[in-house]
Each structure stands twice: as C-alpha cells, then as structure tokens.
C-alpha atoms as a printed R data frame, in Angstrom:
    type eleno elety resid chain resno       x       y       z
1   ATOM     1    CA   UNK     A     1  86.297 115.161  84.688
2   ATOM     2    CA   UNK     A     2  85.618 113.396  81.616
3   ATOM     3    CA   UNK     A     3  88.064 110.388  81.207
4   ATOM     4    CA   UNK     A     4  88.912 108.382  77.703
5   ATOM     5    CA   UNK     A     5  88.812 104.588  77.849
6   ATOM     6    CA   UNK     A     6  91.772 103.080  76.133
7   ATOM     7    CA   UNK     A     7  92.517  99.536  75.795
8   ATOM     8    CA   UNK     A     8  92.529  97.161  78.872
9   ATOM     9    CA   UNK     A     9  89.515  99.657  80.319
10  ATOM    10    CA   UNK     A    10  92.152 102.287  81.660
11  ATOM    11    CA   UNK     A    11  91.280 106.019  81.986
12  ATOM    12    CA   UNK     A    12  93.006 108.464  80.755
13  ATOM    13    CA   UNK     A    13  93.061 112.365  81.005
14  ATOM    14    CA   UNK     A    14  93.459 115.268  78.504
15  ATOM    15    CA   UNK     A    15  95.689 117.942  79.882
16  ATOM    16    CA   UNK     A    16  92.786 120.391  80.487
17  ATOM    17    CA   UNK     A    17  90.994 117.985  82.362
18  ATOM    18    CA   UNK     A    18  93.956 117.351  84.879
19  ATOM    19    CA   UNK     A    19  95.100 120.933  84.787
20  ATOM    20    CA   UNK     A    20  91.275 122.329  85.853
21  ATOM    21    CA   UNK     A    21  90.533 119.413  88.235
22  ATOM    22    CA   UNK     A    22  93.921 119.942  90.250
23  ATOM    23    CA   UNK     A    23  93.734 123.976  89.728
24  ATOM    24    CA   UNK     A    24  97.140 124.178  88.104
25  ATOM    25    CA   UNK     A    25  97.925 125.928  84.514
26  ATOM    26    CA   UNK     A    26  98.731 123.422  81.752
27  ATOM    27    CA   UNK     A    27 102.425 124.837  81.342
28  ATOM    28    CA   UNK     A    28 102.786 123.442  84.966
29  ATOM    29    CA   UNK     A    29 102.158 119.582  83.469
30  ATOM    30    CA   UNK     A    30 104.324 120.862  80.697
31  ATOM    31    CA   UNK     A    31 107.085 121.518  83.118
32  ATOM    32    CA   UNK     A    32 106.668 118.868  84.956
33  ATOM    33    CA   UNK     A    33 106.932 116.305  81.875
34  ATOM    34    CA   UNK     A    34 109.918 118.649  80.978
35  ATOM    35    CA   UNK     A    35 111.691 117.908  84.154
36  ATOM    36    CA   UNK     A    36 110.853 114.002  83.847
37  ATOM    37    CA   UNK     A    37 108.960 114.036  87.218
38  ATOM    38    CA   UNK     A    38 105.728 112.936  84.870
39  ATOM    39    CA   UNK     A    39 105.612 110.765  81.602
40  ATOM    40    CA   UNK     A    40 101.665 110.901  80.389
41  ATOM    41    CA   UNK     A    41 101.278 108.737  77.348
42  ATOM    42    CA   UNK     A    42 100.446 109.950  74.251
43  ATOM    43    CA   UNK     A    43  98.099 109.681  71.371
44  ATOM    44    CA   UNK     A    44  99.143 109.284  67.709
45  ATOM    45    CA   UNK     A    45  98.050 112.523  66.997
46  ATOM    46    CA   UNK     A    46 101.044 113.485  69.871
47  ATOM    47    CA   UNK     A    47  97.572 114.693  72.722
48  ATOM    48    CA   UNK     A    48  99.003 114.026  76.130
49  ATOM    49    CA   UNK     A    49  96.917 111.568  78.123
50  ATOM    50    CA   UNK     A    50  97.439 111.044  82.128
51  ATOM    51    CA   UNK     A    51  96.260 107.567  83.502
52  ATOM    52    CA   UNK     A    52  95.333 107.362  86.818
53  ATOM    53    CA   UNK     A    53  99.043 106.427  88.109
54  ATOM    54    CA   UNK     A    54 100.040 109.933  86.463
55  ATOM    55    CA   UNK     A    55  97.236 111.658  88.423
56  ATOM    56    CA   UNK     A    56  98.491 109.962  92.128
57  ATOM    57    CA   UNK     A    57 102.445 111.059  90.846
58  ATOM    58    CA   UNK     A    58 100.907 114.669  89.979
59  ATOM    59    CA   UNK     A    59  99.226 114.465  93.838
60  ATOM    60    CA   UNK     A    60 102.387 113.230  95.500
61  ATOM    61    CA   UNK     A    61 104.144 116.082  93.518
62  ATOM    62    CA   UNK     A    62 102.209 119.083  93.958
63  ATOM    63    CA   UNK     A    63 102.029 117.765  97.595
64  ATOM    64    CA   UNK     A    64 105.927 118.064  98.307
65  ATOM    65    CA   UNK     A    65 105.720 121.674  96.318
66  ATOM    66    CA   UNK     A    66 102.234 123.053  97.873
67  ATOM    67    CA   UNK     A    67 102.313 121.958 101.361
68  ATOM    68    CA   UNK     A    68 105.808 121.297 102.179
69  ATOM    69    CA   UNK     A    69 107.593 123.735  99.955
70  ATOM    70    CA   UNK     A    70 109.877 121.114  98.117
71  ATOM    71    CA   UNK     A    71 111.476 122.635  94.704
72  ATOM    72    CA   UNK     A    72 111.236 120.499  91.654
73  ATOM    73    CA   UNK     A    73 114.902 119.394  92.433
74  ATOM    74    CA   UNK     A    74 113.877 118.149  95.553
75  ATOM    75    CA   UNK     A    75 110.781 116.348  94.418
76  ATOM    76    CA   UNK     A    76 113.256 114.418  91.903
77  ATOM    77    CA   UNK     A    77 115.453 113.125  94.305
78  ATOM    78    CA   UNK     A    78 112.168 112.306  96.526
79  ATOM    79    CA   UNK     A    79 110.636 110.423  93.876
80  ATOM    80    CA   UNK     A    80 113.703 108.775  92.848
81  ATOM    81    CA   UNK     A    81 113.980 107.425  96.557
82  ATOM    82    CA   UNK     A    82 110.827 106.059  97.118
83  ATOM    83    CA   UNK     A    83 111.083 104.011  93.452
84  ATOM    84    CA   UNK     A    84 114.453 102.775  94.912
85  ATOM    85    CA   UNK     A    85 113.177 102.024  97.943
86  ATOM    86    CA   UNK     A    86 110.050 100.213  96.352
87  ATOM    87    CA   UNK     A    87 112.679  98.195  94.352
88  ATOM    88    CA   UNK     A    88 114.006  97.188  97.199
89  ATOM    89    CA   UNK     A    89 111.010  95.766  99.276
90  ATOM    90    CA   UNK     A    90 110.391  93.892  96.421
91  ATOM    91    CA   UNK     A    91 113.869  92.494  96.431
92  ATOM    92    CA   UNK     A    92 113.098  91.789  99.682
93  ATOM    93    CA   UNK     A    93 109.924  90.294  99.669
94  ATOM    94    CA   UNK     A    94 111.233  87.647  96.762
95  ATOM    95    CA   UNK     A    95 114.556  86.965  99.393
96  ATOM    96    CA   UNK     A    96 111.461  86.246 101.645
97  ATOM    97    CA   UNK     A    97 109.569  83.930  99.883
98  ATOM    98    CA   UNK     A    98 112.871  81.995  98.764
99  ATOM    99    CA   UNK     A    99 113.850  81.514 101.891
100 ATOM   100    CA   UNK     A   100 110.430  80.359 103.006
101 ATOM   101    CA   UNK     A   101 110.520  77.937 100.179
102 ATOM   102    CA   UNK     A   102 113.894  76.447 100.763
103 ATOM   103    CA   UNK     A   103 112.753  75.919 104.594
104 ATOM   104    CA   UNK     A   104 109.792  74.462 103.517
105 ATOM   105    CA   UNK     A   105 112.340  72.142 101.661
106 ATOM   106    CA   UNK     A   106 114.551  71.537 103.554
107 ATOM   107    CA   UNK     A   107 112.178  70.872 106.018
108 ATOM   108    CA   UNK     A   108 110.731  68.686 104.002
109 ATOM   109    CA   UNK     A   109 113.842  66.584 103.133
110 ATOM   110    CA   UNK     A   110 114.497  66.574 107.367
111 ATOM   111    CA   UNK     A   111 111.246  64.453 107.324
112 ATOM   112    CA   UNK     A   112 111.951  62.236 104.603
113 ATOM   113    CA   UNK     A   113 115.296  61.238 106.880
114 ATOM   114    CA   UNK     A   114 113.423  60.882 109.180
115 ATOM   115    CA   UNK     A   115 110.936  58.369 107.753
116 ATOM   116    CA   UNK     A   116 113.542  56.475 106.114
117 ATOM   117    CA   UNK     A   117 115.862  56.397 109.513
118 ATOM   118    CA   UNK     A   118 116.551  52.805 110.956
119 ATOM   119    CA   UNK     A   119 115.633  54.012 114.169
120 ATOM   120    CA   UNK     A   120 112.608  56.749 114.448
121 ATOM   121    CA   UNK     A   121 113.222  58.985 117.058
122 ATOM   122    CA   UNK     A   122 112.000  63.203 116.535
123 ATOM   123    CA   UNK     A   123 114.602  66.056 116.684
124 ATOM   124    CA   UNK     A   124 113.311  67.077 120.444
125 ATOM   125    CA   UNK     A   125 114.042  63.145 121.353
126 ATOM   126    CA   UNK     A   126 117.877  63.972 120.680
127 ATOM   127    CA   UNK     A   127 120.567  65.683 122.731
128 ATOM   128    CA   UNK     A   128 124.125  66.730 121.731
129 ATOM   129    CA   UNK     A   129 126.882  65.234 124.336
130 ATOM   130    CA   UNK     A   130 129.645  67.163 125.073
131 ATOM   131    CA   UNK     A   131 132.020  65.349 123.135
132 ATOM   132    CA   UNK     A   132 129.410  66.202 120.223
133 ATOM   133    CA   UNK     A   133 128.100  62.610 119.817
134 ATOM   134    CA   UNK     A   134 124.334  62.647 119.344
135 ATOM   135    CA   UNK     A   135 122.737  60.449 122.150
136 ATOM   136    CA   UNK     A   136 118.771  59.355 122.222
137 ATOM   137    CA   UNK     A   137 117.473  61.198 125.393
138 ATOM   138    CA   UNK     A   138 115.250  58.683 126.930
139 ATOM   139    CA   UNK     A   139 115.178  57.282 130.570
140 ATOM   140    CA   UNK     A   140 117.020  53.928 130.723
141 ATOM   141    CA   UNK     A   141 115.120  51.097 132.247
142 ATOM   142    CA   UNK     A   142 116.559  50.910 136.213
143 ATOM   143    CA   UNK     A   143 118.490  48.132 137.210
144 ATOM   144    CA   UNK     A   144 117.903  46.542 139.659
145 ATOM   145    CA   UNK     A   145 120.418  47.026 143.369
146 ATOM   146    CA   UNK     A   146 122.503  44.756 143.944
147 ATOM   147    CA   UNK     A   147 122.967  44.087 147.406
C-alpha cells in the first residue's frame, strides 16, 4: 500500500489504498466519515488522507461491525466510551503522580523536622499514650532494689 510522507515523517493513505487493503468499498470510508466515527485529514486540493491512527480506528471499527455484529450506532457509543474512559486513566494517572509528589514532600519536610528536632529520635522510636501524649519508647535504665 503505497503511503504519502507528510510533514513530521507521518504516513498517510489515499482512500483507494485503505479501501483495497481492508477489502471495503470507498463509500464505506465515506460513511463512516459521514457518521463522525473517522476524521482522515485532508489535502488542499480536499483528497482524503488516513494516518496510521485512522487505519487502527477503521480496524477497531470494522471489528465491532464484522465480527461482532455492532451497527454504526453502537460502534459510536463504543468509541465514545473507550475515549472517555482513556480520559479518565489519564486523569488518573496525573492524581497519581501528584500524590506521589506531595508524599515525596511531605516526606521530605517530615525529615527536615526531624533533623532540626532538639531531640533526634525516628518515627518507629515513638509511641502514642493513651491520654494521646507522645512518649519516647525506650527501656529506662533499672534502678536499683531497695531493700
């Protein structure tokens, strides 16, 4: 399938090319651009040209219709789902990495206490009372019986 190099190195399709390689009549890409469920990018002379994100959308699509009998309305809402869903793992994945960074922080301002603290003791080295006064948790030296 003989591809067109645009800028960036990127390679794009002609219609014919896509329709042959995937076995589908042109008016089928037509429809599908119709129906918004592809958006090929276009030349100045108005030639539709499919990237190779359009050609994995055109799998995923005649997928759903050819082996599991989805309807274009179907495929819409699909497609629509998995770019929400998409959006949200990202949204996710940034929550993610804030929080890491503020525990790194605050982790790192829990240190800086700690090197600055009039006496140095570690978090494990200190035990909450029940009357919720913080006590240092080390064996006192025995004193001696009195007898």
């Amino acid at each position: 399938m003989a591809a067109k190099r645009q800028g960036g190195g990127k390679a794009y399709y002609m219609i014919s090319a896509v329709a042959t390689k995937y076995n589908i009549h042109p008016q089928t890409l037509r429809l599908y651009e119709r129906e918004g469920l592809l958006k090929p990018s276009r030349t100045e002379g108005n030639t539709r040209l499919y990237s190779e994100e359009d050609l994995e959308r055109l799998e995923t699509i005649l997928s759903l219709t050819r082996d599991l009998g989805v309807n274009l309305a179907g495929v819409e809402i699909i497609l629509n789902m998995r770019r929400k869903m998409e959006q949200m793992q990202r949204e996710v994945n940034e929550f993610m990495e804030y929080v890491k960074h503020e525990l790194a922080r605050g982790l790192g301002d829990w240190e800086q206490r700690l090197r600055t603290a009039i006496v140095k003791s570690s978090p494990a080295d200190l035990v909450r009372s029940r009357t919720g006064v913080i006590v240092h948790d080390e064996p006192r030296p025995k004193q001696p019986k009195q007898g």
